[in-house]
C-alpha positions as CSV (number, residue, x, y, z in Angstrom):
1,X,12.2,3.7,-10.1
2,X,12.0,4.0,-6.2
3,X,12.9,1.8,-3.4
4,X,15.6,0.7,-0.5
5,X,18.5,-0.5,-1.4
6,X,20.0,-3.3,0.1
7,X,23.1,-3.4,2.5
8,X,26.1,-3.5,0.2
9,X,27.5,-7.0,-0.5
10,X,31.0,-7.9,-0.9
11,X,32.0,-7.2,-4.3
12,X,31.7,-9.9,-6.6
13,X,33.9,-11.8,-9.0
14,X,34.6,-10.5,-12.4
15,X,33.8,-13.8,-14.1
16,X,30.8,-13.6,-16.2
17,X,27.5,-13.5,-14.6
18,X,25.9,-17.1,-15.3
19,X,22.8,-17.0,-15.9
20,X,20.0,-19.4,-16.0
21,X,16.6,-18.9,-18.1
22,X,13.7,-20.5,-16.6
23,X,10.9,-20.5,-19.4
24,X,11.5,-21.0,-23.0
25,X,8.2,-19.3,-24.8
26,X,7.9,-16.6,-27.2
27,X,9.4,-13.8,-24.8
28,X,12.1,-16.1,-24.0
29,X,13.3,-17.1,-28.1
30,X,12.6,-13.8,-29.0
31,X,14.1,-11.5,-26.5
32,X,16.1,-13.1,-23.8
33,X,17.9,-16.0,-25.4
34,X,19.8,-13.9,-28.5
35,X,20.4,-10.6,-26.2
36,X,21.8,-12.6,-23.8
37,X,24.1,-15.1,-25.7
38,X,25.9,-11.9,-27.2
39,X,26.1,-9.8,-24.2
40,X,29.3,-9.0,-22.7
41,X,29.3,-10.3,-18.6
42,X,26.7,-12.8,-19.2
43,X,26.8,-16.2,-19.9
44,X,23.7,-18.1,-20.3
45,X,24.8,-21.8,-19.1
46,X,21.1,-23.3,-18.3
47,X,17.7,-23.8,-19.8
48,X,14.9,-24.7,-17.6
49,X,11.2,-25.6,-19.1
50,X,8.8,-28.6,-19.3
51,X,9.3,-29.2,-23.1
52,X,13.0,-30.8,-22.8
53,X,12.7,-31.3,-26.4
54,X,12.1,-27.4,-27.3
55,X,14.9,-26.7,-24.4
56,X,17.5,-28.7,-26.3
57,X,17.0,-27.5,-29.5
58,X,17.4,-24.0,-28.2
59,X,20.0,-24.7,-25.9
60,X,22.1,-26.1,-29.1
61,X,21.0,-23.5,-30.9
62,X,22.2,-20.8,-28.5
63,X,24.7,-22.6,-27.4
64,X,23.9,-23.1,-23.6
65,X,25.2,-26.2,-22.4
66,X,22.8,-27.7,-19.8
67,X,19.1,-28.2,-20.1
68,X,16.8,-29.2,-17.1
69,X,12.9,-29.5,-16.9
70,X,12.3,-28.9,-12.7
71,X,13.4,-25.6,-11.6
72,X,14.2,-27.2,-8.6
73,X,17.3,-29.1,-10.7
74,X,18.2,-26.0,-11.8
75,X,18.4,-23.9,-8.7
76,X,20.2,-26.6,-6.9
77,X,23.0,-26.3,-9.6
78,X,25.8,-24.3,-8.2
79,X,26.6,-22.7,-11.5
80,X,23.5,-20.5,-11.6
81,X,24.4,-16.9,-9.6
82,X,21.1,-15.4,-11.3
83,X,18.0,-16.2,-13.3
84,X,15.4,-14.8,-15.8
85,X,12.0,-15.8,-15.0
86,X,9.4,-16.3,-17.9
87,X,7.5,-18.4,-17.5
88,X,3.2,-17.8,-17.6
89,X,2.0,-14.7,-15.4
90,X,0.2,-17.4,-12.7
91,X,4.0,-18.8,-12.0
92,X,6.2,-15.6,-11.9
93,X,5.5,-15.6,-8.0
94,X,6.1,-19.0,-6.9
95,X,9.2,-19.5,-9.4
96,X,10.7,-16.0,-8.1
97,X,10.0,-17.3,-4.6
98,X,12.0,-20.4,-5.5
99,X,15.1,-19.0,-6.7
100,X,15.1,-16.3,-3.6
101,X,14.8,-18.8,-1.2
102,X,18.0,-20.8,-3.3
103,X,20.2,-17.7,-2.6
104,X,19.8,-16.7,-6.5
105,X,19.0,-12.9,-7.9
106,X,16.1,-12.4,-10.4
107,X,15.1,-11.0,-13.0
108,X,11.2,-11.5,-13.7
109,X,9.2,-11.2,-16.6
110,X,6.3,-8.7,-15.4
111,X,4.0,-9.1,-13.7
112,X,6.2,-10.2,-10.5
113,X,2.8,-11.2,-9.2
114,X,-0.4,-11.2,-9.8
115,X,-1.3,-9.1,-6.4
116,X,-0.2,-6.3,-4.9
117,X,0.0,-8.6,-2.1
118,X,2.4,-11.2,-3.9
119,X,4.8,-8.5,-4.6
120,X,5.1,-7.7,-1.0
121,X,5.6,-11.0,0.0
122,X,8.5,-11.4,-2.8
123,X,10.1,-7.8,-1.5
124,X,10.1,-9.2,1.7
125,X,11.4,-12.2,0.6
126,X,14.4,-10.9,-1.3
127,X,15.4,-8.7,1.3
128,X,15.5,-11.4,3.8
129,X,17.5,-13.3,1.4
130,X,20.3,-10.9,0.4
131,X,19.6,-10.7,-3.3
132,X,18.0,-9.0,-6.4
133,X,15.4,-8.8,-7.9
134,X,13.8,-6.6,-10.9
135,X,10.7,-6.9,-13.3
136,X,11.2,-6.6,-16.9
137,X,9.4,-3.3,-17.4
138,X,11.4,-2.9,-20.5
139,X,9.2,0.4,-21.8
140,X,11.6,2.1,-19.2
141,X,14.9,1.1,-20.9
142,X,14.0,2.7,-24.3
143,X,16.0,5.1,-26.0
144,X,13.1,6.8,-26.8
145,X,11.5,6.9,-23.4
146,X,15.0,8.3,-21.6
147,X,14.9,11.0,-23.9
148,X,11.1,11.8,-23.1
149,X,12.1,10.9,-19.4
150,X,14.9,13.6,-19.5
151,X,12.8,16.2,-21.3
152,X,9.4,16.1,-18.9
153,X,12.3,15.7,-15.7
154,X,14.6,19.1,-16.8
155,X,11.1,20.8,-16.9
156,X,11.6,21.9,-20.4
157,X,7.8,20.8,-21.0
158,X,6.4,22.1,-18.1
159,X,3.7,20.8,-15.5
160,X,2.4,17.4,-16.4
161,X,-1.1,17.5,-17.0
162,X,-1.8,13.9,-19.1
163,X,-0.7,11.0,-20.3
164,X,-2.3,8.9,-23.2
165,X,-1.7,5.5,-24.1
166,X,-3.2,2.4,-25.9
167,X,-2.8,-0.1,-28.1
168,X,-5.1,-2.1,-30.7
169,X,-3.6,-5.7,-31.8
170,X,-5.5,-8.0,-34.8
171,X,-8.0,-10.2,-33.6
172,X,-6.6,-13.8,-32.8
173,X,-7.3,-16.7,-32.2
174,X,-8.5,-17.0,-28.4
175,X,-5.9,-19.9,-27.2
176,X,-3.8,-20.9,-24.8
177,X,-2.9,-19.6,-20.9
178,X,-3.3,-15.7,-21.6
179,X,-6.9,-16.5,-22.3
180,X,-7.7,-18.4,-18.6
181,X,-8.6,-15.6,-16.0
182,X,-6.8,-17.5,-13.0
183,X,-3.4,-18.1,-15.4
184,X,-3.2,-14.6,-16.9
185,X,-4.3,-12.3,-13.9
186,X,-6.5,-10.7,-17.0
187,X,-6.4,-10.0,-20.5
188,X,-6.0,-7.0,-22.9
189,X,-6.0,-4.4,-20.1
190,X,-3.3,-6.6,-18.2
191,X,-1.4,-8.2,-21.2
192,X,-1.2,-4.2,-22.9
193,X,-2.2,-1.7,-20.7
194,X,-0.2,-2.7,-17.6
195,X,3.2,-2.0,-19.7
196,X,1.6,1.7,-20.7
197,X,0.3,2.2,-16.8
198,X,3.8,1.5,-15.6
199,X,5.8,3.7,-18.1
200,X,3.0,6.7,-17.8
201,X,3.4,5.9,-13.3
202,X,7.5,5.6,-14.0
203,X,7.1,9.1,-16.2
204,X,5.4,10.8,-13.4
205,X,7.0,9.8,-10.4
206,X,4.1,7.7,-9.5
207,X,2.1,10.3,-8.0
208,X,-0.7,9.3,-5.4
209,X,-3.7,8.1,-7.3
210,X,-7.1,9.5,-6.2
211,X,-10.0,7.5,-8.4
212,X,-10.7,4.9,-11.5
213,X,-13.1,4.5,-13.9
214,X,-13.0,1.5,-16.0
215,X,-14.9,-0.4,-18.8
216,X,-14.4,-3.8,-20.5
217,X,-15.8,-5.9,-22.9
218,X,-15.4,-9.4,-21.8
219,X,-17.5,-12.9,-22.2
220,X,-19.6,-14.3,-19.7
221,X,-17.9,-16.6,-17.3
222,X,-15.6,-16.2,-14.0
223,X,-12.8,-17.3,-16.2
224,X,-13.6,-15.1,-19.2
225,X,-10.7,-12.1,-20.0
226,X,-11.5,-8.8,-21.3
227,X,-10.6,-8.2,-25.1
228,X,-10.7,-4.6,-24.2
229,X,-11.1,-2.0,-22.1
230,X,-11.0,1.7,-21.6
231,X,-9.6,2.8,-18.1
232,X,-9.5,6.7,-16.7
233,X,-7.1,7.4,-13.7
234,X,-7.1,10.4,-11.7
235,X,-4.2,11.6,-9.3
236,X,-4.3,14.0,-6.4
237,X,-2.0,16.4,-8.6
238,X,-4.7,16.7,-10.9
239,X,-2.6,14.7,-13.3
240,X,-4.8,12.4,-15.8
241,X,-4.1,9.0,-17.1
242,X,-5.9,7.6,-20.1
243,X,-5.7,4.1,-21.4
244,X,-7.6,1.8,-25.0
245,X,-6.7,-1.2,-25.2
246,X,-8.2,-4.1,-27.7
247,X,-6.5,-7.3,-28.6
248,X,-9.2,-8.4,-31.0
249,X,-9.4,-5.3,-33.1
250,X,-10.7,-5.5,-36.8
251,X,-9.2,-3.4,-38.6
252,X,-5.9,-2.7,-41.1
253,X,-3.2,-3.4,-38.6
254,X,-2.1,-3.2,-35.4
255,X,-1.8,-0.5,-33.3
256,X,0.2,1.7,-30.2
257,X,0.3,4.9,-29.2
258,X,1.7,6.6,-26.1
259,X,1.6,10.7,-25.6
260,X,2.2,13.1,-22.8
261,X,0.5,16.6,-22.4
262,X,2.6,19.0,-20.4
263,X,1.5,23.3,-19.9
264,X,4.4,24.0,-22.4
265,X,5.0,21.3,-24.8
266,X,3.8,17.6,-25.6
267,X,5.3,14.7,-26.9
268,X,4.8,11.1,-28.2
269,X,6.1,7.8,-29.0
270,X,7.2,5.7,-31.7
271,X,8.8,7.7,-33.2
272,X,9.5,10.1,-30.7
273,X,8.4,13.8,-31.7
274,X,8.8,16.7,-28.7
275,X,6.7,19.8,-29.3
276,X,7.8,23.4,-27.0
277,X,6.5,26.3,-26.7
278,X,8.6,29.0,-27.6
279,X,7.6,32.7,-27.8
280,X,3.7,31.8,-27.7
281,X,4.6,29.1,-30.8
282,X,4.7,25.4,-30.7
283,X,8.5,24.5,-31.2
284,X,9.1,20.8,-33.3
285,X,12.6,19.8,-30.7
286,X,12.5,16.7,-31.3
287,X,16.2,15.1,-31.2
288,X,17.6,14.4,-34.5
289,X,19.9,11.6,-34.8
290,X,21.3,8.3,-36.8
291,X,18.5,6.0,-37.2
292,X,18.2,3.0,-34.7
293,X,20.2,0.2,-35.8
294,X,17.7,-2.4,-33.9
295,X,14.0,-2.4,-33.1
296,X,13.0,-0.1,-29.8
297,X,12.2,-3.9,-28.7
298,X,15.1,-5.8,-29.0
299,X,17.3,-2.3,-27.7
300,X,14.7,-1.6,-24.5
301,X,15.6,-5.6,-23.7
302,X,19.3,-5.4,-24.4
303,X,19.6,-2.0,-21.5
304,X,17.5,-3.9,-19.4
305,X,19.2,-6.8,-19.6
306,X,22.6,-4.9,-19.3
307,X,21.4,-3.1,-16.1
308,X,20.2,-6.2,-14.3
309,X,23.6,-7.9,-14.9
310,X,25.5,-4.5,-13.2
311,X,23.2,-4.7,-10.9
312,X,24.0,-8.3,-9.7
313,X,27.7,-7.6,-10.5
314,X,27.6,-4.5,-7.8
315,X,28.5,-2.0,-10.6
316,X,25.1,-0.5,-10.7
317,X,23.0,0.7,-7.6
318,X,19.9,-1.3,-7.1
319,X,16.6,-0.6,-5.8
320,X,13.9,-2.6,-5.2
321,X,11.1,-2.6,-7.1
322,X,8.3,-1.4,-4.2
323,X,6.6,0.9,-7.0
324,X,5.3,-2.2,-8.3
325,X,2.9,-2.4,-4.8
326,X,1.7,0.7,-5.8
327,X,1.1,-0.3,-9.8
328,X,-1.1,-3.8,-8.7
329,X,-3.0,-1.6,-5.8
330,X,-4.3,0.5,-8.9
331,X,-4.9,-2.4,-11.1
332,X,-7.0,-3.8,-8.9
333,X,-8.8,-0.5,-8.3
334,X,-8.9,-0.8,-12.3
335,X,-10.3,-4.4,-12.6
336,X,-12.7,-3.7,-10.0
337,X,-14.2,-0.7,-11.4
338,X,-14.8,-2.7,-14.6
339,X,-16.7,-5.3,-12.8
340,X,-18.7,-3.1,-10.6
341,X,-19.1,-0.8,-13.5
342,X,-18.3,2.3,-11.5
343,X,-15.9,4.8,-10.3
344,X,-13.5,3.2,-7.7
345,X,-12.1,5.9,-4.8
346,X,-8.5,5.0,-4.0
């Protein structure tokens, strides 16, 4: 990650870091709520969503004492120092907005907008404000991915020349906000390949892209998302990034792959396996070691997590997120291609 740091702060109280959770969806029961009610330094004290019923019941469950349904309630509530935003993609903005201009650090579900635009106006924000703020790019936090990360950055795999990603998920049901064009920001590409785009960008040191090619299936309609789409990215370093993405594949099961292609060795994701040259002979380096104890999902969310809270706590350095300009400007580039259905300069 890149960015300015802010002026240090004075250093803050030892007490745990209470947190508030503003959105109580899937991401929410399945990630943030149990990583956060075990974590050492946090203590989740508020729920904030428009179901009070759902809030409650997880609130007891967790055992988070206070519930509230405006996020305004919330953020007037002097026992909130920061907040995890997930709530639908349309609303990151605004909400983040909100708890900046309450004096409150965040941590937001990605995307922080749905602009390149948006995120400047919440950098700008956030550094007018004094406090924090991070997207939950949790791809980043992987074991997996730091070992890859430290491999490709020692230069034991040489020059990067590609990255691969994709992913292929069972065809569903087409319900609900992910599936409205204005509340989603887009579909497949933006719900799957975003995540991949950011880890590939992260991977590479966000070089300085140079064109796009993209092409989606979608239905007819201004409000219609794509179900999939296939997206080339060129860099001025030559580097290429490819991307497939489908969320209404038919087929055995679902699907993800992620793989870089270096001059002197490759390697790929889930489960990590690291390939080297060595005397003119492809090398299997991968690391050995005890099995993970907990899905590369819940573990990626738990470091995350972790980091954001040293973060707020001043025992980690922050930087703000500004690559995430530079991610939106090239999924714009991407989106456009696909609806002009050619290759976009950048």
């Amino acid at each position: 990650m890149s960015g300015r740091s802010l002026p240090e702060r004075e250093p803050m109280t030892k007490d745990p870091t209470r947190i508030g959770l503003i959105g109580a969806g899937a991401i929410a029961q399945l990630a943030h709520l149990p990583v956060l009610a075990k974590m050492r330094g946090a203590e989740l004290v508020a729920i904030c969503d428009n179901d009070q019923a759902k809030a409650r019941a997880l609130a007891d469950r967790f055992g988070v004492p206070d519930t509230f349904a405006d996020i305004e309630d919330l953020l007037t509530d002097e026992k909130v120092d920061a907040v995890v935003i997930a709530t639908p993609n349309h609303l990151h903005e605004p909400h983040v907005l909100r708890a900046l201009a309450a004096g409150v650090h965040v941590l937001s579900e990605r995307p922080l907008a749905l602009s390149a635009r948006g995120v400047e106006g919440i950098l700008t924000a956030a550094e007018r404000a004094g406090c924090r703020v991070a997207v939950a790019n949790n791809h980043r936090f992987r074991n997996d991915t730091q070992t890859l990360d430290a491999f490709q950055r020692g230069g034991e795999l040489g020059k990067l020349i590609a990255v691969r990603g994709g992913s292929y998920t069972l065809k569903r049901p087409a319900e609900g906000w992910r599936y409205r064009r204005r509340e989603a920001g887009g579909g497949a590409f933006f719900d799957h390949g975003v995540p991949l785009l950011d880890l590939a960008l992260w991977l590479a040191d966000f070089p300085e892209p140079s064109r796009v090619w993209a092409h989606w299936d979608r239905g007819p309609g201004a409000s219609a998302v794509e179900d999939a789409m296939v997206v080339q990215l060129e860099f001025a370093n030559g580097v290429v990034f490819s991307f497939d993405v489908n969320w209404a594949y038919v087929g055995e099961e679902d699907r993800w792959w992620f793989e870089v292609v270096s001059q002197r060795g490759s390697a790929r994701l889930a489960p990590l396996r690291v390939f080297k040259e060595l005397h003119g002979r492809p090398v299997d380096v991968s690391p050995s070691g005890a099995a993970a104890r907990e899905s590369a999902f819940i573990q990626s969310y738990r470091a995350e997590l972790a980091h954001f809270i040293a973060v707020v706590r001043g025992d980690a350095d922050y930087e703000a997120p500004t690559d995430q300009v530079t991610l939106h400007r090239i999924v714009e580039a991407i989106y456009r291609s696909a609806d002009e259905g050619k290759e976009i300069r950048l």
